[in-house]
N, C-alpha and C positions, 0 to 999 in steps of 0.2 A: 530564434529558438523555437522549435515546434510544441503545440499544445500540449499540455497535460496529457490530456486524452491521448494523443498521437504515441505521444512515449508512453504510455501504457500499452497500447498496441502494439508497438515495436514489440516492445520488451514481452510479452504475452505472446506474441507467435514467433519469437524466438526460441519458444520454452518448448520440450517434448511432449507427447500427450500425456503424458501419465504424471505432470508434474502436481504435485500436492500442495504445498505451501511455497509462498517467496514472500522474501525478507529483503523490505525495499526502504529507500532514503531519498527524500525527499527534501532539496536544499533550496528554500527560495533564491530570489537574487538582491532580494530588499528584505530583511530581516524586522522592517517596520510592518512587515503584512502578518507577521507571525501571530497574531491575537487573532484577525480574523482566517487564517491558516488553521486556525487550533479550531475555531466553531467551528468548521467548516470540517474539518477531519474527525471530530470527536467520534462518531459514531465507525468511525476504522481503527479505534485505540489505540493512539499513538504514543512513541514515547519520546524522551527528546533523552540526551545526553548531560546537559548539564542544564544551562538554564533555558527556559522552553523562549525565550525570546531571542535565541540563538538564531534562528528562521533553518532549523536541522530539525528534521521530526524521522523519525521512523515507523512503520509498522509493517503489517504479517498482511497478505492476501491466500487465502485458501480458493482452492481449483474446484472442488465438488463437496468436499468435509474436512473436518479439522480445524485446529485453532486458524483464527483470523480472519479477514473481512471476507464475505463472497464478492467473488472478481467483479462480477454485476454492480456491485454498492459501488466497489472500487472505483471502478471506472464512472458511473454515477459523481462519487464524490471530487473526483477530479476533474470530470464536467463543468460543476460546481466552479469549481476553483479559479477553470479559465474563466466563464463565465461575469466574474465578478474581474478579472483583471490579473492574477494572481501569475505571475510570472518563476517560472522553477524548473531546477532542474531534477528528474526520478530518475535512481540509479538499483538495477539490481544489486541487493549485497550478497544473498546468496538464495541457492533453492534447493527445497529436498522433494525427491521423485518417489512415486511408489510405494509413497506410507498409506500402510493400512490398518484398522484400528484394531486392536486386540480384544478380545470380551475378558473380561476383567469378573464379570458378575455372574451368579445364576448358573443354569444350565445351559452347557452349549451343545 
């Protein structure tokens, strides 16, 4: 299975430039690393589906702004991952392009 990192990569220049946030899943192959899965991700805010010892996490990577990790951490934190041993497979779940933020406040 190739590195964390690599499948980031893939998955990252598969994406068109202008993409803004992706919503990715991240499924060990050993559901006993999930504890140190979860330190190790904390700072990507992940969520799990049922129970977090599942070894199924999910979260959000942002392209330039917006909700979710900047792809730099991203790929940092999955660095990480292999580094310690951490066996898994990342799967795009979905991606949204082209969002741009609204001013909501004040004067525009």
């Amino acid at each position: 299975m190739p590195s964390l990192v690599e499948q980031w990569d893939a998955i990252v220049a598969a994406q068109p430039s202008d993409w803004s946030t992706l919503f990715l899943e991240l499924r060990l192959r050993d559901a006993v690393q999930s504890e140190e899965c979860a330190l190790v991700m904390s700072p990507l805010n992940p969520w799990h589906e049922e129970d977090w010892r599942s070894g199924v996490f999910h979260f959000r990577a942002a392209h330039t702004y917006g909700y979710g990790a900047a792809a730099q951490l991203v790929r940092k934190r999955l660095g990480t991952l292999d580094g310690v041993g951490v066996v898994a497979a990342l799967r795009l779940e979905r991606r949204l392009s082209d969002v741009r933020p609204v001013a909501t406040q004040g004067v525009t």
